[in-house]
C-alpha positions, 0 to 999 in steps of 0.5 A, a space after each residue: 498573805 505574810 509580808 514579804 522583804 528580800 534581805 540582802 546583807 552580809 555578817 562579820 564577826 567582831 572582837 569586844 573592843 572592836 570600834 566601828 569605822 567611819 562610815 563616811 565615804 562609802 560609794 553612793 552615801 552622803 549622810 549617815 544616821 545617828 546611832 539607834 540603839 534597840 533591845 531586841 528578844 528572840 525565840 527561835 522555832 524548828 523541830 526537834 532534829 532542827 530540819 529548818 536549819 539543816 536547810 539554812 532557814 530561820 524562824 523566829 518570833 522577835 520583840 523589840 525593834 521596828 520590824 516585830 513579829 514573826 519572821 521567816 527567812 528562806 535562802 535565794 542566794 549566796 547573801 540574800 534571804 527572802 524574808 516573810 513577816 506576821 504579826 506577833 500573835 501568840 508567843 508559841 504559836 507559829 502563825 499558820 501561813 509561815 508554817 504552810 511555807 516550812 510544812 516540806 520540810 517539817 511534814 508534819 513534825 512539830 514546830 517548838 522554841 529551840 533556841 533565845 537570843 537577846 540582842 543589844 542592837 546599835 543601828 547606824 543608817 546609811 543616806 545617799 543625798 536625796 534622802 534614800 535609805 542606802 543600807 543599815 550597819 547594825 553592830 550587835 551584842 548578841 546572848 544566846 542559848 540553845 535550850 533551857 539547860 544550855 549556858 549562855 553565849 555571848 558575841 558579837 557581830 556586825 551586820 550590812 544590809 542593802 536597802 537602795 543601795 548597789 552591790 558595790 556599797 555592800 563590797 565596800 562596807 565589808 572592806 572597810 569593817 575587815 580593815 578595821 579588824 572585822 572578819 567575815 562570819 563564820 556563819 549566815 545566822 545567829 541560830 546557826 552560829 549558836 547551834 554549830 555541831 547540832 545542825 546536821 546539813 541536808 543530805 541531797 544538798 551534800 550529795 549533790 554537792 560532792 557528786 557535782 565536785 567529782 563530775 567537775 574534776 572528771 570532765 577537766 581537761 579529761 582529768 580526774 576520776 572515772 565517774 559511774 552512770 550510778 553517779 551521774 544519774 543520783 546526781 541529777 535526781 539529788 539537783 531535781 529534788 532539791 529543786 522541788 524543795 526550793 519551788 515548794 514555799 514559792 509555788 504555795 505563794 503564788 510567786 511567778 513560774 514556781 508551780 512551772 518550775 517545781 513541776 518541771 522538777 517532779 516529771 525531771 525525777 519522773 523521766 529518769 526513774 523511767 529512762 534510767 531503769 536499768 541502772 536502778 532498783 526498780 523494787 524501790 524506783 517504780 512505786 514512785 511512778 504513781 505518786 510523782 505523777 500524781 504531784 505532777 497532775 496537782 501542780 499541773 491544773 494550776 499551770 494549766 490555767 496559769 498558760 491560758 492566762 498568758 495566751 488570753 491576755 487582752 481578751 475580754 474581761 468576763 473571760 480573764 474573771 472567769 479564768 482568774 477564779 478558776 485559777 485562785 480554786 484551782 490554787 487552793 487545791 494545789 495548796 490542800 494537797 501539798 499539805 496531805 500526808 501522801 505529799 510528805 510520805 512522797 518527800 520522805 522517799 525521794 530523801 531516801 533516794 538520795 540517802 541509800 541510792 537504790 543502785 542496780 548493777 549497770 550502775 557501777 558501769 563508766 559513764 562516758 561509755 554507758 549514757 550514749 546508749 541510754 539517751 539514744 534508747 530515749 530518742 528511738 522510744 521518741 522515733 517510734 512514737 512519732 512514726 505511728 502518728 500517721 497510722 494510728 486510728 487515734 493521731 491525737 492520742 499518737 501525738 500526746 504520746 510522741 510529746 512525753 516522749 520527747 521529754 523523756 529524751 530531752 531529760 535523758 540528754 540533760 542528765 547526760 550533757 556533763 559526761 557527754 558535753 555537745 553531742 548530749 546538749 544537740 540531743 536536747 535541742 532536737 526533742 526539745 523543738 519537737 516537744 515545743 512544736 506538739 506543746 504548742 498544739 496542745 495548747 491550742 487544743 487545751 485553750 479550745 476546750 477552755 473557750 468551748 467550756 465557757 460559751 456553755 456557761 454564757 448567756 450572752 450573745 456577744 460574750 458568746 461571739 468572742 468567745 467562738 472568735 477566739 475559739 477560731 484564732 486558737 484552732 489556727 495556732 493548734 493547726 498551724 503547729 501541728 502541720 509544722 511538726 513534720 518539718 521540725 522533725 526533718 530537721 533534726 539530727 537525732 543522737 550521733 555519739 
């Protein structure tokens, strides 16, 4: 497992003659370090059309310094980074954990050196009074070339990273730099400030940023332009894919509720392929029914297992082992999965998605007149579902179906919640309790299944006592659910557009 930082810093550019301020005096500082003065040289990896960059992400193979190595940095916010170190190694070979992390983004393509930095690095640290290392100013010199033809450039920058410190040091260290004659970086990186032109930015990122602005200006005070259902639609498949991209390095890291939350992205982007079928090219849209089920189905054994854990906390030990190596199996599937061509081909059609929206004619219609029949078409599909669980010969399978199909209204809402506002956000309580009360039921049923599974594998009687006494209290928490689910579903309201 790399080693893991959150890199929380800020970057200023810098004249030449630029003379760094005192740094005496900043909130929280009592003591500054003398200046350290590092050699620091860089080799940066991406593919050949620079994907990591497109994303904002930097690796890189640095020696000199204290923190040698390979490192990693992946964006978690507007001035932070989380940052993943592995030893040097060898110099062209990127380590084979970071490269899993990127494989979303490279698929494949191979990872080569694509840019040098050599850095004269002079480091001042920042103490508060009991020794704790508030932050580091790191004025630097920097050399760059993009490529062995390229001819060198040379600036310099001033960079601000938290360690202990708040936020209001991190405020106060840029003000004082910006008097001093600094100005704000132009870029978050070196890499990206030497490569400039070169790096084109990732197109769901675009397209979701210009769709969001054009829906912002519309729904101000009923301003603006006259949004399409199209526009709306790709604009919430473009946040749904951008979501799986950014769960994608932190699911296959463990890191907590990311395979939830990725695989809430994929059956997202799932449902609206589905509940919006009229306003797209279902020749291109249905093909990808199989294969996001499929990642759905990969990253759902995990979750699964990840639920049982949550409700089995303080059970006995044998249980929480056996759970546990279920689930560190079930991990190393997901991962064998997320690195086989079929995921990569799957990512390189929902770019395409975004890319050439594959736009059917209801698309071109006005939002604000086309969604409420779209999300009241879900809900009814979820009425209808939940009518036939009190005559269907198989009630358990009538209510799986009313479960997805709650979902699928709750998405459809959620799509819609922009153009509608209210009316859209009281659709997705609704389907969202009644999705929550059958959830829960199913989890009890999942969670009985587990318990049944085990008692067959033990041999020994208490372990197999527990195990019935737990299999008992989950068979009251399913039942308990599933007899609430008629007066969840008298309560409510149901669309009212």
């Amino acid at each position: 497992m790399p080693e893991r930082h959150l890199e929380i810093e800020q970057k200023y550019d810098a004249a030449a003659d630029f003379v760094l301020p005192d740094l005496a005096g900043l909130p929280g500082v009592a003591a500054l370090g003398e200046p350290e003065v590092h050699e620091l040289h860089a080799t940066y990896f991406d593919t050949a059309d620079l994907r990591l960059a497109a994303n904002k992400i930097t690796l890189r193979r640095r020696r000199g310094g204290p923190d040698a190595g390979w490192h990693l940095k992946m964006p978690v916010g507007p001035d932070s980074k989380q940052e993943l170190r592995a030893p040097l190694g060898r110099p062209l070979v990127v380590p084979a954990r970071l490269a899993g992390l990127v494989a979303a983004y490279t698929r494949g393509a191979e990872l080569r050196p694509v840019a040098t930095l050599e850095t004269r690095r002079t480091v001042v640290r920042l103490f508060a009074a009991d020794g704790t290392e508030l932050a580091e100013v790191a004025d630097d010199l920097v050399t760059g070339r993009g490529g062995q033809d390229s001819e060198p450039e040379q600036w310099r920058e001033i960079e601000v990273e938290l360690g202990a410190g708040t936020p209001e040091l991190l405020k106060a260290a840029g003000k004082r730099l910006r008097k001093s004659g600094a100005k704000k970086g132009k870029s978050s990186s070196k890499l990206g400030r030497l490569l400039g032109g070169a790096v084109v930015p990732s197109e769901t990122a675009a397209a979701r940023a210009a769709a969001r602005s054009r829906i912002a200006a519309a729904t101000c005070n009923g301003k603006g332009p006259a949004i399409t259902t199209g526009e709306v639609v790709m604009a919430y498949l473009a946040e749904q894919i951008e979501a799986i991209m950014q769960f994608d390095p932190k699911a296959r890291l463990g890191e907590d509720d990311a395979v939830h939350r990725m695989r809430v992205a994929v059956r997202r982007t799932r449902s609206a392929l589905r509940s919006y079928r009229s306003v797209l090219d279902t020749g291109r849209t249905s093909p990808l029914g199989p294969e996001l089920r499929w990642l759905a189905e990969v990253l759902g054994e995990v979750r699964d297992l990840e639920v049982l854990r949550m409700r089995f906390q303080g059970a006995p030990e044998f249980l929480l082992n056996d759970l546990e190596k279920q689930e560190r199996a079930a991990y190393r599937r997901m991962n064998a999965s997320l690195r086989e061509p079929r995921y990569f081909a799957l990512l390189d059609e929902l770019d395409g998605l975004i890319a050439d929206p594959p736009l059917a004619a209801a698309a071109g219609r006005k939002a604000r007149k086309e969604l409420p029949g779209l999300v009241t078409r879900a809900w009814e599909r979820m009425a209808k579902e939940y009518a036939s669980i009190s005559t269907a010969d198989d009630a358990e399978t009538a209510r799986h179906d009313t479960r997805k199909e709650a979902k699928r209204a709750r998405y459809a809402a959620e799509l819609a919640v922009p153009m509608l506002g209210v009316a859209a956000k009281r659709v997705v309580k609704d389907a969202k309790r009644i999705q929550e009360v059958l959830g829960g039921y199913q989890d009890g049923v999942i969670a009985m299944e587990h318990l049944a599974a085990a008692a067959k594998r033990t041999r020994i009687p208490a372990e197999a006592f527990t195990l019935g006494v737990l299999y008992g209290r989950e068979q009251c928490e399913a039942e308990s659910a599933r007899d609430h689910l008629a007066t969840t579903w008298s309560q409510t309201l149901g669309p009212s557009f």
